[in-house]
C-alpha atoms as an extended CHARMM CRD file, in Angstrom:
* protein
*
       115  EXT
         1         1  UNK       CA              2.1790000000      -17.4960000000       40.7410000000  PROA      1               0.0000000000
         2         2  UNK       CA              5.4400000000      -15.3490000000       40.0850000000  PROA      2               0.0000000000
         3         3  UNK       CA              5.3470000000      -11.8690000000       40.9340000000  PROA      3               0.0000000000
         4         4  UNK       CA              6.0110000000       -9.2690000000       37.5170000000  PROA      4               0.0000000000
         5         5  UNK       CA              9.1850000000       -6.9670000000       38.6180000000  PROA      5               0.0000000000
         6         6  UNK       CA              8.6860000000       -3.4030000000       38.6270000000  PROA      6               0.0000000000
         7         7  UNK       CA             11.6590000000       -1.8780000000       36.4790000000  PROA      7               0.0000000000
         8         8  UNK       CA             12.1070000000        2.1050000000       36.5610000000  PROA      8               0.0000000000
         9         9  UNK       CA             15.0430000000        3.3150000000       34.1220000000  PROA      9               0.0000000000
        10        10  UNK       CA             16.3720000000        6.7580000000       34.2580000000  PROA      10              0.0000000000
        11        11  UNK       CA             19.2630000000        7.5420000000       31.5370000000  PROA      11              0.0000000000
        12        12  UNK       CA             21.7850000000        4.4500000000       32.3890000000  PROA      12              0.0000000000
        13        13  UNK       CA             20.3720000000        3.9020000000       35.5170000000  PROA      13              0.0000000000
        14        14  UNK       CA             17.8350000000        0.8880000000       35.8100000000  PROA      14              0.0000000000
        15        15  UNK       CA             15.9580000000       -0.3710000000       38.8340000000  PROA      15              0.0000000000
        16        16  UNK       CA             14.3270000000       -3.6510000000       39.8590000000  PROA      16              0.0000000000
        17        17  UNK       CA             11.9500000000       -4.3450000000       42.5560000000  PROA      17              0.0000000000
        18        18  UNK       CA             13.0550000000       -7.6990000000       44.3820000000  PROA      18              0.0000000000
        19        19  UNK       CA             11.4420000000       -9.1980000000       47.5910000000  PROA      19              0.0000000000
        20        20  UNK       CA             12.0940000000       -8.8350000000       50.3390000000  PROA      20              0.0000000000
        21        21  UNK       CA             13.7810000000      -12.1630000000       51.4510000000  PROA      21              0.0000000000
        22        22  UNK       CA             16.6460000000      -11.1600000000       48.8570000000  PROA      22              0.0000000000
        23        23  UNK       CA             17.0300000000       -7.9180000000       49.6180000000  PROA      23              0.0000000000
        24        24  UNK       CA             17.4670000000       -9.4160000000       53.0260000000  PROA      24              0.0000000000
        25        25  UNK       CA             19.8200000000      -12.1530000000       52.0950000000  PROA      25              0.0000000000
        26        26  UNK       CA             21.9840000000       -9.7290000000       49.7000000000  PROA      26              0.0000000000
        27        27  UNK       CA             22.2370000000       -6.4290000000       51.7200000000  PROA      27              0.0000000000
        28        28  UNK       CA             25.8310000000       -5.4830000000       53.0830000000  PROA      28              0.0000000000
        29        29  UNK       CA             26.8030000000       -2.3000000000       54.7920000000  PROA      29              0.0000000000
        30        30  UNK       CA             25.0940000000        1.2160000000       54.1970000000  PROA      30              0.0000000000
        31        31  UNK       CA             26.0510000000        3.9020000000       51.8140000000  PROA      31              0.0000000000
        32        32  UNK       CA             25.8610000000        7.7580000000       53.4500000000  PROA      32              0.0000000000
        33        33  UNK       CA             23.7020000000       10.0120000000       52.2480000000  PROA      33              0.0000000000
        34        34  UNK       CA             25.0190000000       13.1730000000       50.6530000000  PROA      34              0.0000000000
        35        35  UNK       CA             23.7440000000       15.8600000000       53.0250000000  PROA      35              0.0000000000
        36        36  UNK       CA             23.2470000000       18.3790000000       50.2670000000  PROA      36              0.0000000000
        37        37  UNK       CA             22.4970000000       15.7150000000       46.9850000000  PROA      37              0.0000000000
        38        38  UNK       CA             20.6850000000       12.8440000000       49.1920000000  PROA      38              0.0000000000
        39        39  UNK       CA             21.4850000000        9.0350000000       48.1260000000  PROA      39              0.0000000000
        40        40  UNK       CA             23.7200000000        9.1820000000       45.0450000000  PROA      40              0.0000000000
        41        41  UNK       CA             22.8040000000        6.4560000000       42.5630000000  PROA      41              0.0000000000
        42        42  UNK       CA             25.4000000000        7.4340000000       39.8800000000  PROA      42              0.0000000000
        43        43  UNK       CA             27.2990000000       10.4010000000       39.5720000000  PROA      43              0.0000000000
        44        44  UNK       CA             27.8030000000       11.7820000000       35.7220000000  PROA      44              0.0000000000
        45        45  UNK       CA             31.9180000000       12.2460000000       35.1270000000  PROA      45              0.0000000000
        46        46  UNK       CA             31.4500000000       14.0500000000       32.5180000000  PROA      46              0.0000000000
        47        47  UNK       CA             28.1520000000       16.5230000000       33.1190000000  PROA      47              0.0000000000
        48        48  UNK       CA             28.8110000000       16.3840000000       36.8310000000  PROA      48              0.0000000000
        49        49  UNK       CA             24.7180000000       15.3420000000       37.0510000000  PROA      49              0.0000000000
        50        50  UNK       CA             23.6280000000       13.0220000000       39.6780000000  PROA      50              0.0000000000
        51        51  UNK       CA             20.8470000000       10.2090000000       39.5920000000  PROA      51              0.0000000000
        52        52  UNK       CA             20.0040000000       10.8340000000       42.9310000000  PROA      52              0.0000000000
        53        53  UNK       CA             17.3480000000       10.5070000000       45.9260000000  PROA      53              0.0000000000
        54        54  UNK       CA             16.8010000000       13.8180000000       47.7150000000  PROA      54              0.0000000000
        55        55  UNK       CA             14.5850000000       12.3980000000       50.1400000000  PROA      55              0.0000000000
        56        56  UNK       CA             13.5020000000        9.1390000000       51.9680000000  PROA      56              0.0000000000
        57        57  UNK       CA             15.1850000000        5.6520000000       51.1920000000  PROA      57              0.0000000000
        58        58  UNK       CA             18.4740000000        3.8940000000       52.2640000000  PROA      58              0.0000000000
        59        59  UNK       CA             21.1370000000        2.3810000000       50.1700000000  PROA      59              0.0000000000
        60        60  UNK       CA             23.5820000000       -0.5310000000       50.2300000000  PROA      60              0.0000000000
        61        61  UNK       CA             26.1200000000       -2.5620000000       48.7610000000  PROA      61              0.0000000000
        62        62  UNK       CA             24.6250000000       -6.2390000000       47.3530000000  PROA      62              0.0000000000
        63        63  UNK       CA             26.9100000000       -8.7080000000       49.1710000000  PROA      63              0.0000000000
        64        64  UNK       CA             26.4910000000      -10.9410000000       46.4550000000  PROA      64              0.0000000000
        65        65  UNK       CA             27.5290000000       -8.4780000000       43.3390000000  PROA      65              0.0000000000
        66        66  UNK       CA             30.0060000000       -5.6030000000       42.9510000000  PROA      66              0.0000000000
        67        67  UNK       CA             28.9940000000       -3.0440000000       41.2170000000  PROA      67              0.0000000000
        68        68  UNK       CA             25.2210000000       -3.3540000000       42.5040000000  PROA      68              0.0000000000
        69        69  UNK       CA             23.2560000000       -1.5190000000       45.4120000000  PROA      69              0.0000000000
        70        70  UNK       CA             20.1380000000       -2.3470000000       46.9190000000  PROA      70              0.0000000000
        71        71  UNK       CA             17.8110000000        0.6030000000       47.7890000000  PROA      71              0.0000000000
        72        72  UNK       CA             15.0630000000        0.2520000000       50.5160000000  PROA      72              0.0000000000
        73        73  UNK       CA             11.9110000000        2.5950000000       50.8380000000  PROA      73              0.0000000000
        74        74  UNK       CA              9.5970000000        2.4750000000       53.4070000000  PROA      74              0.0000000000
        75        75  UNK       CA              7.4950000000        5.0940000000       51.4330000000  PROA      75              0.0000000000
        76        76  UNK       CA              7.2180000000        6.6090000000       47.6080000000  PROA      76              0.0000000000
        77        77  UNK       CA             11.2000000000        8.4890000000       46.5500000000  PROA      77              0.0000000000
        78        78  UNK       CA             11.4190000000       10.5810000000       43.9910000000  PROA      78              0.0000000000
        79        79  UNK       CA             14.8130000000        9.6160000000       41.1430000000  PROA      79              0.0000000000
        80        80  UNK       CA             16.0640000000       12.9540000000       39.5770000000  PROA      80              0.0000000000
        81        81  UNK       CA             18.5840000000       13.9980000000       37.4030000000  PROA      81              0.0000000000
        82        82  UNK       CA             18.8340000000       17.5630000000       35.8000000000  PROA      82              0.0000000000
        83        83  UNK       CA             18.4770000000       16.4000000000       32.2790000000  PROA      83              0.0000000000
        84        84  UNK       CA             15.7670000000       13.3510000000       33.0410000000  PROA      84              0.0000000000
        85        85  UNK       CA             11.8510000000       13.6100000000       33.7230000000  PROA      85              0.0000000000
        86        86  UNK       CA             11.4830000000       12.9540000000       37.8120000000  PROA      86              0.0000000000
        87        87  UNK       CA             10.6180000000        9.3380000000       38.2290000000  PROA      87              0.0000000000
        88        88  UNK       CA              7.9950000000        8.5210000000       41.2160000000  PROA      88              0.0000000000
        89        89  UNK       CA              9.6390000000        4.7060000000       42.7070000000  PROA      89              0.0000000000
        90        90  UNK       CA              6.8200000000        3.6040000000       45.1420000000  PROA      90              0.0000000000
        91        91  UNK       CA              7.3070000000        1.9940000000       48.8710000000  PROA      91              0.0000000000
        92        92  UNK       CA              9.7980000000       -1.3730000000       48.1760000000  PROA      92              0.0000000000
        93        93  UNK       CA             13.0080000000       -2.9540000000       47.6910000000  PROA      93              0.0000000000
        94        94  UNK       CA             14.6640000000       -2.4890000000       44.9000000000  PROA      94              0.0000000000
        95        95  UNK       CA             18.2410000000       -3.4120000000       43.1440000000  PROA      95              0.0000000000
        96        96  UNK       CA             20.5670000000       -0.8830000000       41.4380000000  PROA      96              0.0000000000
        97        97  UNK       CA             22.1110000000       -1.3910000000       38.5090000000  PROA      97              0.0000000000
        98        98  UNK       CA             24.3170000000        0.9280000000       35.9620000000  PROA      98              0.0000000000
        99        99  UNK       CA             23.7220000000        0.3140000000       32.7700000000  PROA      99              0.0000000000
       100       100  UNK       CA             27.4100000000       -1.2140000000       30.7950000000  PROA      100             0.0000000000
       101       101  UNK       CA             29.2590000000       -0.9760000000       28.1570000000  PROA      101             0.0000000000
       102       102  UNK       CA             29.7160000000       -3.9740000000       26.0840000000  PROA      102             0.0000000000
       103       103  UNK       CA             32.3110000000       -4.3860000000       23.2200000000  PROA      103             0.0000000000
       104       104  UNK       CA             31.4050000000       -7.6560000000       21.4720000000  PROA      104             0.0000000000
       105       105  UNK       CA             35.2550000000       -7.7180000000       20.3090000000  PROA      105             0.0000000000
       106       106  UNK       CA             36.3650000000       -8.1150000000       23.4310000000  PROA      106             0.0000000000
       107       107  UNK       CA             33.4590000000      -10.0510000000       25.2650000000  PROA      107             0.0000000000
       108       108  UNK       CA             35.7460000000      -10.3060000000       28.7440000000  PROA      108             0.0000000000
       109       109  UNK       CA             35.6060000000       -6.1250000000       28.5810000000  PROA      109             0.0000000000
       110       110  UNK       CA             32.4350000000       -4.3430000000       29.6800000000  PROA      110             0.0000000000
       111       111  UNK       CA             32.9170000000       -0.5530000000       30.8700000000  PROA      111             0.0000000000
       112       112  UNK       CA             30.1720000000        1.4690000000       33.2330000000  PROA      112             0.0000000000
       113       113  UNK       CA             28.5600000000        4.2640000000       31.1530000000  PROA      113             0.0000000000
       114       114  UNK       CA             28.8020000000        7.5470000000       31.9930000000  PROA      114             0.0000000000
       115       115  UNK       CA             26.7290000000       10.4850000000       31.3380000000  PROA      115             0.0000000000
């Protein structure tokens, strides 16, 4: 029997749970932590907000898609973002993705939001 993904969604950010044979097979190198923000999901050009882990979790680029990070947590994070409710992720791997753009007369064209 198939496993239901966990989804979490904060503003344009979304998140996926995935196993852990592809997070495996699909994680690259690691991204730094922010000393003072933590792991930066997405950073808001406009507002200067961040979607962002303070504590706990690592994140890296998906070898198989641009644009996408994996996140791994080997216990419950925390997302915030000064103009979203905290959201509680528990223990898992998860993909990354930032919610797009897309302009239906120009189907080739999708742009990243941005808060």
């Amino acid at each position: 029997m198939a496993t239901r993904k966990r989804i979490y969604r904060q503003g344009d950010v979304w998140i996926y749970s995935i196993t852990e044979k592809e997070f495996t097979e699909r994680r690259k190198r690691a991204i730094h932590r922010d000393e003072r923000k933590g792991l930066i999901l997405a950073e808001g050009e406009v507002t200067g907000h961040h979607h962002r882990i303070p504590e706990g979790g690592r994140l890296y680029d998906d070898e198989q898609r641009n644009e996408v990070r994996l996140l791994s947590a080997s216990r419950p994070i925390s997302l915030q973002h000064e103009e979203h409710e905290t959201i509680e992720i528990p223990a898992g791997k998860y993909e990354v993705r930032i919610q797009r753009e897309y302009a239906p007369e120009v189907p080739s064209r999708q742009t990243r939001v941005y808060d």
